[in-house]
mmCIF file of the N, C-alpha and C atoms, coordinates in Angstrom:
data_MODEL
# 
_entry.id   MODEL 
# 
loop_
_atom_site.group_PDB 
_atom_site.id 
_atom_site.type_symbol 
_atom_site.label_atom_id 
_atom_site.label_alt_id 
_atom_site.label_comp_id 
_atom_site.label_asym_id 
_atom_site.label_entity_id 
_atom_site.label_seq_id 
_atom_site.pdbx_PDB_ins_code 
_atom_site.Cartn_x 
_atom_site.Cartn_y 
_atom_site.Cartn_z 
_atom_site.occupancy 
_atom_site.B_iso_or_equiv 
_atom_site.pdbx_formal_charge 
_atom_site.auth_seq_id 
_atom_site.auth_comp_id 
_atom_site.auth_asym_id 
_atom_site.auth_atom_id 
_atom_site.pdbx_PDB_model_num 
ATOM 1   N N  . UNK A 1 1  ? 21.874  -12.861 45.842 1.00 0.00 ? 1  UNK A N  1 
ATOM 2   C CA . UNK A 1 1  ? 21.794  -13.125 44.419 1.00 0.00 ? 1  UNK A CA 1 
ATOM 3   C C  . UNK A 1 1  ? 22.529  -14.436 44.137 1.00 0.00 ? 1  UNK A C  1 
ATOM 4   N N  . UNK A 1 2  ? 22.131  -15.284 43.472 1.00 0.00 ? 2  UNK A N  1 
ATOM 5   C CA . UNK A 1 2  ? 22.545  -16.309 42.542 1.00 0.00 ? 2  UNK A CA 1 
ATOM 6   C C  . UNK A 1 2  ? 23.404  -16.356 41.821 1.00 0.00 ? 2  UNK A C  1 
ATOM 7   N N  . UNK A 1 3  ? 24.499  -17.400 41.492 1.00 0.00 ? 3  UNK A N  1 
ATOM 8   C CA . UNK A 1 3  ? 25.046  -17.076 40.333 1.00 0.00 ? 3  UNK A CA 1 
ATOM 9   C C  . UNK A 1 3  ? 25.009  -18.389 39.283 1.00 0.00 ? 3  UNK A C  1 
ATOM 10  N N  . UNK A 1 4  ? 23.606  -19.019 39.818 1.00 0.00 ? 4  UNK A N  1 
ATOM 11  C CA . UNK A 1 4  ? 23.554  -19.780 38.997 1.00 0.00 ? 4  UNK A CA 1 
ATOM 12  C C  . UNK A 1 4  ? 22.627  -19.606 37.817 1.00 0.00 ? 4  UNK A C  1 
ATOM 13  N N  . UNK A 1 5  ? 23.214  -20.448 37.186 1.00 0.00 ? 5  UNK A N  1 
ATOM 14  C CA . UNK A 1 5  ? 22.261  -19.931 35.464 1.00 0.00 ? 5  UNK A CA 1 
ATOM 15  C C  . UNK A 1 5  ? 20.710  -20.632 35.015 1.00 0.00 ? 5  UNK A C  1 
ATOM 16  N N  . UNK A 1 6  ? 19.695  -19.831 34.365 1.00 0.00 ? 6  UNK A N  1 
ATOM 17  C CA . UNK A 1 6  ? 18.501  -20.047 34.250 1.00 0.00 ? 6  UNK A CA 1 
ATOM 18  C C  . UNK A 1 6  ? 17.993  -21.661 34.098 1.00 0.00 ? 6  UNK A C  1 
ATOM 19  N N  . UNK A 1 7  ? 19.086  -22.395 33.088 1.00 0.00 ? 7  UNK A N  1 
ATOM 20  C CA . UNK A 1 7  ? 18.359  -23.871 32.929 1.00 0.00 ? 7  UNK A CA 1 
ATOM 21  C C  . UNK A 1 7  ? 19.122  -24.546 34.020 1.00 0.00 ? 7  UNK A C  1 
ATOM 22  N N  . UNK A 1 8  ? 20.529  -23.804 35.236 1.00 0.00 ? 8  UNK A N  1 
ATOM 23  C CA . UNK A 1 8  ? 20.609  -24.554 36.323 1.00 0.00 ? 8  UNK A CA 1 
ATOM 24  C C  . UNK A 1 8  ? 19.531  -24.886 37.345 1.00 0.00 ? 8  UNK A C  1 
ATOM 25  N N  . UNK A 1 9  ? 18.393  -23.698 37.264 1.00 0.00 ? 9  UNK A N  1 
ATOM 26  C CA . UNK A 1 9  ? 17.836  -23.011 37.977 1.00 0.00 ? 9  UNK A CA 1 
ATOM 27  C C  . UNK A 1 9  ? 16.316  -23.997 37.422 1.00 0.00 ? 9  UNK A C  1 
ATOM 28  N N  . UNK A 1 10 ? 16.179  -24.915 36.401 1.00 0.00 ? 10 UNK A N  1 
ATOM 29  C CA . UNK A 1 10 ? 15.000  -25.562 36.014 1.00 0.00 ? 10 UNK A CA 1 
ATOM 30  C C  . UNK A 1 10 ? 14.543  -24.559 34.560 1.00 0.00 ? 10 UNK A C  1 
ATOM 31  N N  . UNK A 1 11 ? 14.958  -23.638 33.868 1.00 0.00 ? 11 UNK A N  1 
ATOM 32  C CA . UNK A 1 11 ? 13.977  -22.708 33.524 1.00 0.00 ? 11 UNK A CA 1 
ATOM 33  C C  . UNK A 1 11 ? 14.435  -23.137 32.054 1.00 0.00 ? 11 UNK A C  1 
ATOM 34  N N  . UNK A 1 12 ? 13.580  -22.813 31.166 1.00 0.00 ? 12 UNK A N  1 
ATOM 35  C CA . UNK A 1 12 ? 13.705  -23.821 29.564 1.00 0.00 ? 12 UNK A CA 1 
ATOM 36  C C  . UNK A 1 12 ? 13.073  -22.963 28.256 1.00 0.00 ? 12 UNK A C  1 
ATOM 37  N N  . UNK A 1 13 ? 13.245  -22.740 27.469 1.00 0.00 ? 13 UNK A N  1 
ATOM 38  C CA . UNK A 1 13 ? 12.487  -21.893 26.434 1.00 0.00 ? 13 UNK A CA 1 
ATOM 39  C C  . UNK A 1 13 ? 11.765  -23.481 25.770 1.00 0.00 ? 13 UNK A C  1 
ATOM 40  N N  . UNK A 1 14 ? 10.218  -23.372 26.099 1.00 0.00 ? 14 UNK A N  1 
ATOM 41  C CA . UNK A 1 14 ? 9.857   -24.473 25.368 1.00 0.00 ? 14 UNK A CA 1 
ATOM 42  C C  . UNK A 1 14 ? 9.460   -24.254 24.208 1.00 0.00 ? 14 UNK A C  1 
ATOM 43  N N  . UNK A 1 15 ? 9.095   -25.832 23.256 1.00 0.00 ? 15 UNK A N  1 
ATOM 44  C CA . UNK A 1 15 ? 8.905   -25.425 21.691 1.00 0.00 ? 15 UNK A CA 1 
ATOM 45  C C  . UNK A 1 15 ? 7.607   -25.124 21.177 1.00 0.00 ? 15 UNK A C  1 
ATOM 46  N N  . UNK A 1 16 ? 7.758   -24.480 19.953 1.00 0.00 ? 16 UNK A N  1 
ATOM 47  C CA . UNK A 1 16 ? 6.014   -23.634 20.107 1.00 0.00 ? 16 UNK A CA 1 
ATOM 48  C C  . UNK A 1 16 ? 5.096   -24.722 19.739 1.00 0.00 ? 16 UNK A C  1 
ATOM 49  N N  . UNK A 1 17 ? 5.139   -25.633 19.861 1.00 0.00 ? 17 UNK A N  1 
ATOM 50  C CA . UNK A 1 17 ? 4.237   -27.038 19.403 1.00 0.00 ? 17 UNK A CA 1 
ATOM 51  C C  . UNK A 1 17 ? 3.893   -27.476 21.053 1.00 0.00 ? 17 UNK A C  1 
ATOM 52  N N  . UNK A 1 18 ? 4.879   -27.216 22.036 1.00 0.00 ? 18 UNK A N  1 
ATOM 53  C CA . UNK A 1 18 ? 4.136   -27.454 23.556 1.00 0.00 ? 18 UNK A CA 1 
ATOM 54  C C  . UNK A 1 18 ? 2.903   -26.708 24.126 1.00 0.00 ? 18 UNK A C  1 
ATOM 55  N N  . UNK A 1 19 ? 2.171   -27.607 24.880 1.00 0.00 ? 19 UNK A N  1 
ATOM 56  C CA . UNK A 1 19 ? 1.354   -26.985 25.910 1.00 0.00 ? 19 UNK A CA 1 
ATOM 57  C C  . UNK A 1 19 ? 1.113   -25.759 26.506 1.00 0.00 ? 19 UNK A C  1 
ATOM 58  N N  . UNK A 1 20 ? 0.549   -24.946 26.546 1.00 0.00 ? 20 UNK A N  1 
ATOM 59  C CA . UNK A 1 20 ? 0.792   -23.384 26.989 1.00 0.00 ? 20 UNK A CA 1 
ATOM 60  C C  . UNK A 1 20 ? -0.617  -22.914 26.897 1.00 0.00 ? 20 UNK A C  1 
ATOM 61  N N  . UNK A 1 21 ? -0.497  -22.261 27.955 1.00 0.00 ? 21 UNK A N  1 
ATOM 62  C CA . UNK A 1 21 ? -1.627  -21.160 28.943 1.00 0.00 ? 21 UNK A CA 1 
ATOM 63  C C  . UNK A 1 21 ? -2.586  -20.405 27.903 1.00 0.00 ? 21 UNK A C  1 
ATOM 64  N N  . UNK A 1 22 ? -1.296  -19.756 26.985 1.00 0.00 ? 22 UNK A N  1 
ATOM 65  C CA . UNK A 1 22 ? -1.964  -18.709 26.483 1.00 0.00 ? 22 UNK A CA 1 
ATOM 66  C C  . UNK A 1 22 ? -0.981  -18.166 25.456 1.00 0.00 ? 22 UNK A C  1 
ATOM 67  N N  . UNK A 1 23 ? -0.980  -17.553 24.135 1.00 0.00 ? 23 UNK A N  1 
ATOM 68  C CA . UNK A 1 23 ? -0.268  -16.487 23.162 1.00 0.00 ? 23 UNK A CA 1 
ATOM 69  C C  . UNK A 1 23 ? 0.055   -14.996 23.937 1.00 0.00 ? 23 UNK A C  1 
ATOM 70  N N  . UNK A 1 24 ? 1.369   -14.681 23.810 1.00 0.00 ? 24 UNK A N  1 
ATOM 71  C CA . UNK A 1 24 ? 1.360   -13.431 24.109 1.00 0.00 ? 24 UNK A CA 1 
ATOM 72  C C  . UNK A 1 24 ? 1.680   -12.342 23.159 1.00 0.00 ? 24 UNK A C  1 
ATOM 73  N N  . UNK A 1 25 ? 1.355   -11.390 22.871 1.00 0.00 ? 25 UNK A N  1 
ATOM 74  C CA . UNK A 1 25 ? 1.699   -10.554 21.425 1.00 0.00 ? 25 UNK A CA 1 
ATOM 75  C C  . UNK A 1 25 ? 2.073   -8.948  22.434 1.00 0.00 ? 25 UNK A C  1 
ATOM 76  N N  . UNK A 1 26 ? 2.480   -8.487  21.564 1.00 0.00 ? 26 UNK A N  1 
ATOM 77  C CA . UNK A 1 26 ? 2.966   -6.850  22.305 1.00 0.00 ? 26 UNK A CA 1 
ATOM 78  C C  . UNK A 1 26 ? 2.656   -6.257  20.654 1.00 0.00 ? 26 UNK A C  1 
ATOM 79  N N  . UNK A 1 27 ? 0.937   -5.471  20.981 1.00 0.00 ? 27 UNK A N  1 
ATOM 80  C CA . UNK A 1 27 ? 0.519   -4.270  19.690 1.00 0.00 ? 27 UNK A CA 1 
ATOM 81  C C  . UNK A 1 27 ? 1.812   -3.424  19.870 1.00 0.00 ? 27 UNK A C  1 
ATOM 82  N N  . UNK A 1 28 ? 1.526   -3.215  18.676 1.00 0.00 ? 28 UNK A N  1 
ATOM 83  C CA . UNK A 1 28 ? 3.047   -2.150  18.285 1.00 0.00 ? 28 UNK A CA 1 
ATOM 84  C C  . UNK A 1 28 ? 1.972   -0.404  18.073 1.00 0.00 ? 28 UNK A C  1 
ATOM 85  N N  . UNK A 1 29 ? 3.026   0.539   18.578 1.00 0.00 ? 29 UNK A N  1 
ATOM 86  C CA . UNK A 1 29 ? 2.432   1.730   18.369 1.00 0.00 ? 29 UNK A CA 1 
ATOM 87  C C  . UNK A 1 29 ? 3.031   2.383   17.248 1.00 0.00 ? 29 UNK A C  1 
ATOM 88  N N  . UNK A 1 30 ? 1.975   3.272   16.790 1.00 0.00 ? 30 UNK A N  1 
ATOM 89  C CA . UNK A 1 30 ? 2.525   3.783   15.543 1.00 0.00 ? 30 UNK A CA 1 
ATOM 90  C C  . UNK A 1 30 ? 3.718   4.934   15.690 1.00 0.00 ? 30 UNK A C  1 
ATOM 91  N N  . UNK A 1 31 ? 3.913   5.067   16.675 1.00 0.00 ? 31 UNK A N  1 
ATOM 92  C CA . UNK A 1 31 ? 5.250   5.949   17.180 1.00 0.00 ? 31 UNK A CA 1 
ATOM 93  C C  . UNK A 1 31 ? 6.555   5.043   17.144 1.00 0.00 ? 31 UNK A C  1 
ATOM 94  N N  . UNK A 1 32 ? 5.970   3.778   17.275 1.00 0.00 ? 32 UNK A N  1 
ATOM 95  C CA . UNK A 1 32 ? 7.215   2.691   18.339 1.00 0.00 ? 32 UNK A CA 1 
ATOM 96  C C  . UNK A 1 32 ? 8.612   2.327   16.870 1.00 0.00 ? 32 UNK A C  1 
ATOM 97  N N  . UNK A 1 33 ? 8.940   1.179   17.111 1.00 0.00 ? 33 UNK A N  1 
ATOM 98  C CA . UNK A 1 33 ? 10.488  1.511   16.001 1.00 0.00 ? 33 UNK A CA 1 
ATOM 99  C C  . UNK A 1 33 ? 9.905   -0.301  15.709 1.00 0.00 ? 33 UNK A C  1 
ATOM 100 N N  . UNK A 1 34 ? 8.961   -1.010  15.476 1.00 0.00 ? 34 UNK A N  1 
ATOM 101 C CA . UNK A 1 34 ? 8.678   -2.394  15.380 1.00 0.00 ? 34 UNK A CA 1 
ATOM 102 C C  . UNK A 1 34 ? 8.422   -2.279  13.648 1.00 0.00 ? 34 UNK A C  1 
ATOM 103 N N  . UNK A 1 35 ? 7.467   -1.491  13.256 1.00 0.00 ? 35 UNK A N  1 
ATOM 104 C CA . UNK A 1 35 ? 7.113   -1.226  11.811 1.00 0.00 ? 35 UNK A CA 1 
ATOM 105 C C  . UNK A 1 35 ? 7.099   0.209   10.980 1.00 0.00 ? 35 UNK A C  1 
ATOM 106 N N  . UNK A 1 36 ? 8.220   0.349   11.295 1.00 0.00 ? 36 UNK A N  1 
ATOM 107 C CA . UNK A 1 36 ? 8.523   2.405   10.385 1.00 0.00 ? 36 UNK A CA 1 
ATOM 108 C C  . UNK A 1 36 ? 7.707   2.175   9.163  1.00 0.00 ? 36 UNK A C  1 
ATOM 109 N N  . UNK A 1 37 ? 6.778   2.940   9.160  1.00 0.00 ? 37 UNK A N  1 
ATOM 110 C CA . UNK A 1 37 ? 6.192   3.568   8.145  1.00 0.00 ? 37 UNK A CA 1 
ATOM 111 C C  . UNK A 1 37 ? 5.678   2.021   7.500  1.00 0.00 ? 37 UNK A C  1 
ATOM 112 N N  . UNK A 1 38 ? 5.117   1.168   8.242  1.00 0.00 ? 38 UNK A N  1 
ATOM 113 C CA . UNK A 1 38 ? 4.382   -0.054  8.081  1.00 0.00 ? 38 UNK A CA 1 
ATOM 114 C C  . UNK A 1 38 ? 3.175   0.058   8.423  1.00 0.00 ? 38 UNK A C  1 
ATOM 115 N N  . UNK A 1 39 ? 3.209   0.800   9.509  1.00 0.00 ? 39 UNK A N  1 
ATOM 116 C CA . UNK A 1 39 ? 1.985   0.646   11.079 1.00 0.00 ? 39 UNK A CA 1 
ATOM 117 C C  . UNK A 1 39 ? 0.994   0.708   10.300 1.00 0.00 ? 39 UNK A C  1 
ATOM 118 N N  . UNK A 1 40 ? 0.214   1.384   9.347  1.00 0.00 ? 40 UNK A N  1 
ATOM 119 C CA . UNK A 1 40 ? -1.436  1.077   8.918  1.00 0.00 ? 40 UNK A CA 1 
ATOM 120 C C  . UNK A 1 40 ? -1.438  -0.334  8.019  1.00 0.00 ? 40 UNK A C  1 
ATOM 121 N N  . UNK A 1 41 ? -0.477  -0.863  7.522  1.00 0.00 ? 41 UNK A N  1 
ATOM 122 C CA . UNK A 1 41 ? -0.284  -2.224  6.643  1.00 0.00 ? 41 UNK A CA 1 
ATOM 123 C C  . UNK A 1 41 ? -0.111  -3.321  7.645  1.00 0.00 ? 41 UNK A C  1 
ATOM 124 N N  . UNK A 1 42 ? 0.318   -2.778  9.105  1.00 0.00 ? 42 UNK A N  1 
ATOM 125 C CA . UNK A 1 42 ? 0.525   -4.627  9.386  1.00 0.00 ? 42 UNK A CA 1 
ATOM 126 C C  . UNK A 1 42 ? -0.172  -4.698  10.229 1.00 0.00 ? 42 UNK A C  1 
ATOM 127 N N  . UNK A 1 43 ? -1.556  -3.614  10.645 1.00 0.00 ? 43 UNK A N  1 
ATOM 128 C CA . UNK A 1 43 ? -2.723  -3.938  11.866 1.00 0.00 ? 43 UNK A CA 1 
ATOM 129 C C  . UNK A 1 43 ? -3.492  -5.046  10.947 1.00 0.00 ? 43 UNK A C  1 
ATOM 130 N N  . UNK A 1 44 ? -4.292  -4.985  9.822  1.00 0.00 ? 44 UNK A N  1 
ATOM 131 C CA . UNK A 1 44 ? -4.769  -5.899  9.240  1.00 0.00 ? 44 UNK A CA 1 
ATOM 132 C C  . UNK A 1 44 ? -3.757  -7.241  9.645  1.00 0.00 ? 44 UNK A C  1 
ATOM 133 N N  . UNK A 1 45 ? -2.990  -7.708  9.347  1.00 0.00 ? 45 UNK A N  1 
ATOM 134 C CA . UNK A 1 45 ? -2.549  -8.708  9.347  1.00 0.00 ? 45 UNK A CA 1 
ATOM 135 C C  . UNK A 1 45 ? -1.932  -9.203  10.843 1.00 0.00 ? 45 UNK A C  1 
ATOM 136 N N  . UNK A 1 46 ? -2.084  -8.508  11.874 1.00 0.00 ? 46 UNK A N  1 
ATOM 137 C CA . UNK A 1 46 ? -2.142  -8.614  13.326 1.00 0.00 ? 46 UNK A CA 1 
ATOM 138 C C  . UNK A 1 46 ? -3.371  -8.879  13.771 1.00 0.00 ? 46 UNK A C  1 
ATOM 139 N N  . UNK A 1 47 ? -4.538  -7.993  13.130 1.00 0.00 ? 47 UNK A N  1 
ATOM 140 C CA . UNK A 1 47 ? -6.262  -8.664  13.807 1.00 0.00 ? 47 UNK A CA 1 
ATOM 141 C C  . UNK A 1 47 ? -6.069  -10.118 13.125 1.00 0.00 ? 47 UNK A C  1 
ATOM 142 N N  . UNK A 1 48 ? -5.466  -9.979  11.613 1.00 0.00 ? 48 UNK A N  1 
ATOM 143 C CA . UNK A 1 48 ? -6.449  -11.546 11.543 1.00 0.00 ? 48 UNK A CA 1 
ATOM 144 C C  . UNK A 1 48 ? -5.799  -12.495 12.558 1.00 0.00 ? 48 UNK A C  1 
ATOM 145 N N  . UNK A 1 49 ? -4.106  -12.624 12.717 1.00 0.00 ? 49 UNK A N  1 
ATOM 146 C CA . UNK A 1 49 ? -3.348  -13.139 13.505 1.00 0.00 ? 49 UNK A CA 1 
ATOM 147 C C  . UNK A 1 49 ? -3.645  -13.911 14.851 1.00 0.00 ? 49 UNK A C  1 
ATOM 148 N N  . UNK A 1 50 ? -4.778  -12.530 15.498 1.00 0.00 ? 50 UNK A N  1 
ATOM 149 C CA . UNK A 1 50 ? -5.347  -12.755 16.740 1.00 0.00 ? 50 UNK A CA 1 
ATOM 150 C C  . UNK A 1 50 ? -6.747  -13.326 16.595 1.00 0.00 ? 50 UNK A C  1 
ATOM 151 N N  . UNK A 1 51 ? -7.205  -12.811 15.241 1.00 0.00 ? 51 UNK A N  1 
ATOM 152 C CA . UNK A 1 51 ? -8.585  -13.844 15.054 1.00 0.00 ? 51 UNK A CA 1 
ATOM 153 C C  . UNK A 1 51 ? -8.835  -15.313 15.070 1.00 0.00 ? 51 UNK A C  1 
ATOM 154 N N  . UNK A 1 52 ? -7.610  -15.494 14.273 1.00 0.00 ? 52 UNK A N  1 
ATOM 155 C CA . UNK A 1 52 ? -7.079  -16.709 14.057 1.00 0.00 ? 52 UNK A CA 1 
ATOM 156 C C  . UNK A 1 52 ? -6.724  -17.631 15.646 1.00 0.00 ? 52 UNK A C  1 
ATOM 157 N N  . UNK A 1 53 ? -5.708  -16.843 16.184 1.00 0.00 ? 53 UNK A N  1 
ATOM 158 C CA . UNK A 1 53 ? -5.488  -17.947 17.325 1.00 0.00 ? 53 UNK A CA 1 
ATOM 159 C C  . UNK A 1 53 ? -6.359  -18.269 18.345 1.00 0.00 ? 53 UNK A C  1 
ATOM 160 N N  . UNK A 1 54 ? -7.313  -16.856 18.480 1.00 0.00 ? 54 UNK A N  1 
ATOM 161 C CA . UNK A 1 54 ? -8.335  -16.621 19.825 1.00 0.00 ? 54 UNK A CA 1 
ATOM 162 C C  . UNK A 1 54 ? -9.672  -18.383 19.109 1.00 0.00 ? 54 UNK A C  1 
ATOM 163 N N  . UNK A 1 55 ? -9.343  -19.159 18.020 1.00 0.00 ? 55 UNK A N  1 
ATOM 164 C CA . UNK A 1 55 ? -10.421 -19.832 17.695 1.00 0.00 ? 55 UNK A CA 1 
ATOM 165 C C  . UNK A 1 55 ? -9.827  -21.619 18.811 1.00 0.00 ? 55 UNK A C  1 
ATOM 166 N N  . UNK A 1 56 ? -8.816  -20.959 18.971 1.00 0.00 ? 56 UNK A N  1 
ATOM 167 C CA . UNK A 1 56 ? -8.108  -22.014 19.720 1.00 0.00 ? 56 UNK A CA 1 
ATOM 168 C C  . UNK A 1 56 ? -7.289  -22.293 20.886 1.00 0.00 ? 56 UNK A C  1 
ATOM 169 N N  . UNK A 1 57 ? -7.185  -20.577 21.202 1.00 0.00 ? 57 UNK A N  1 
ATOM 170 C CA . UNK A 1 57 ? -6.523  -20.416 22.594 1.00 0.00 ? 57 UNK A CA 1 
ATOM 171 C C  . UNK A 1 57 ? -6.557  -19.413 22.826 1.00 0.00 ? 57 UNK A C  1 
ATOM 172 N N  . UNK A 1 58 ? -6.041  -18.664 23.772 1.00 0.00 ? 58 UNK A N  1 
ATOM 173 C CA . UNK A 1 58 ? -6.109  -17.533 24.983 1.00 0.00 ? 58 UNK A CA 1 
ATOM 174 C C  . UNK A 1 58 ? -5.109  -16.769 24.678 1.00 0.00 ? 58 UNK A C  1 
ATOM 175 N N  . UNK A 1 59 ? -5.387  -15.503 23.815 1.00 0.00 ? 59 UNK A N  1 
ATOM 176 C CA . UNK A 1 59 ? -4.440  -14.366 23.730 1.00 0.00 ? 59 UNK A CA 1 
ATOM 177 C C  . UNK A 1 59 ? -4.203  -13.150 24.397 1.00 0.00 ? 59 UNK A C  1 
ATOM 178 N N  . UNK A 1 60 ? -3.454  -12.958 25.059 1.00 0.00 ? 60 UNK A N  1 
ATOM 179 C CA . UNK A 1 60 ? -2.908  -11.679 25.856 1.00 0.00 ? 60 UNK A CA 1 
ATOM 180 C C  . UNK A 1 60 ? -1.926  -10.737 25.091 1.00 0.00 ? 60 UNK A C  1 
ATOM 181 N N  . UNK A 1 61 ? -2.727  -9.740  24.731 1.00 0.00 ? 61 UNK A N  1 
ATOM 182 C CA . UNK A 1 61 ? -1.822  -8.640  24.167 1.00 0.00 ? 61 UNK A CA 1 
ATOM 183 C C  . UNK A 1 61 ? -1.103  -7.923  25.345 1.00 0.00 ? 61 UNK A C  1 
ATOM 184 N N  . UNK A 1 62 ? -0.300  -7.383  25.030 1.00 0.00 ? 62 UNK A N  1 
ATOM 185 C CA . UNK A 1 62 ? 0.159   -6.271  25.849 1.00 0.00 ? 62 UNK A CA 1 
ATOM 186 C C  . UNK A 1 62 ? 0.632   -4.969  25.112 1.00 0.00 ? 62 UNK A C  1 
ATOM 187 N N  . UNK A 1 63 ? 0.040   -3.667  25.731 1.00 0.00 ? 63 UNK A N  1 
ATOM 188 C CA . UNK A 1 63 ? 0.151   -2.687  25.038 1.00 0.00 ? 63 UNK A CA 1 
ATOM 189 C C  . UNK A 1 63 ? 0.521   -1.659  25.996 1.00 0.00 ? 63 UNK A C  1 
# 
């Protein structure tokens, strides 16, 4: 193991205006603790979210 640290190591949180592969989103379940007693109000506004970006890039949900 290493004990050196992530940006010793090259690694960088880049800015959301850079270059990139793809969007990643994580659907929220209506069990999960992301939107209590939201979950049927914020799927509408998550499809359009993904409607929206898929017109311009590559979205990977994870669920």
């Amino acid at each position: 193991m290493t004990s050196q640290t992530p940006g010793a190591l090259g690694y960088r949180m880049p800015a959301e205006w850079e270059p990139h592969a793809a969007t990643w989103l994580s659907w929220p379940r209506r069990e999960g603790i992301s939107f209590p007693e939201s979950f049927d109000r914020v799927l509408p506004a998550l499809r359009a979210m993904v409607e929206a970006l898929i017109q311009s890039e590559q979205v990977c949900i994870n669920v």
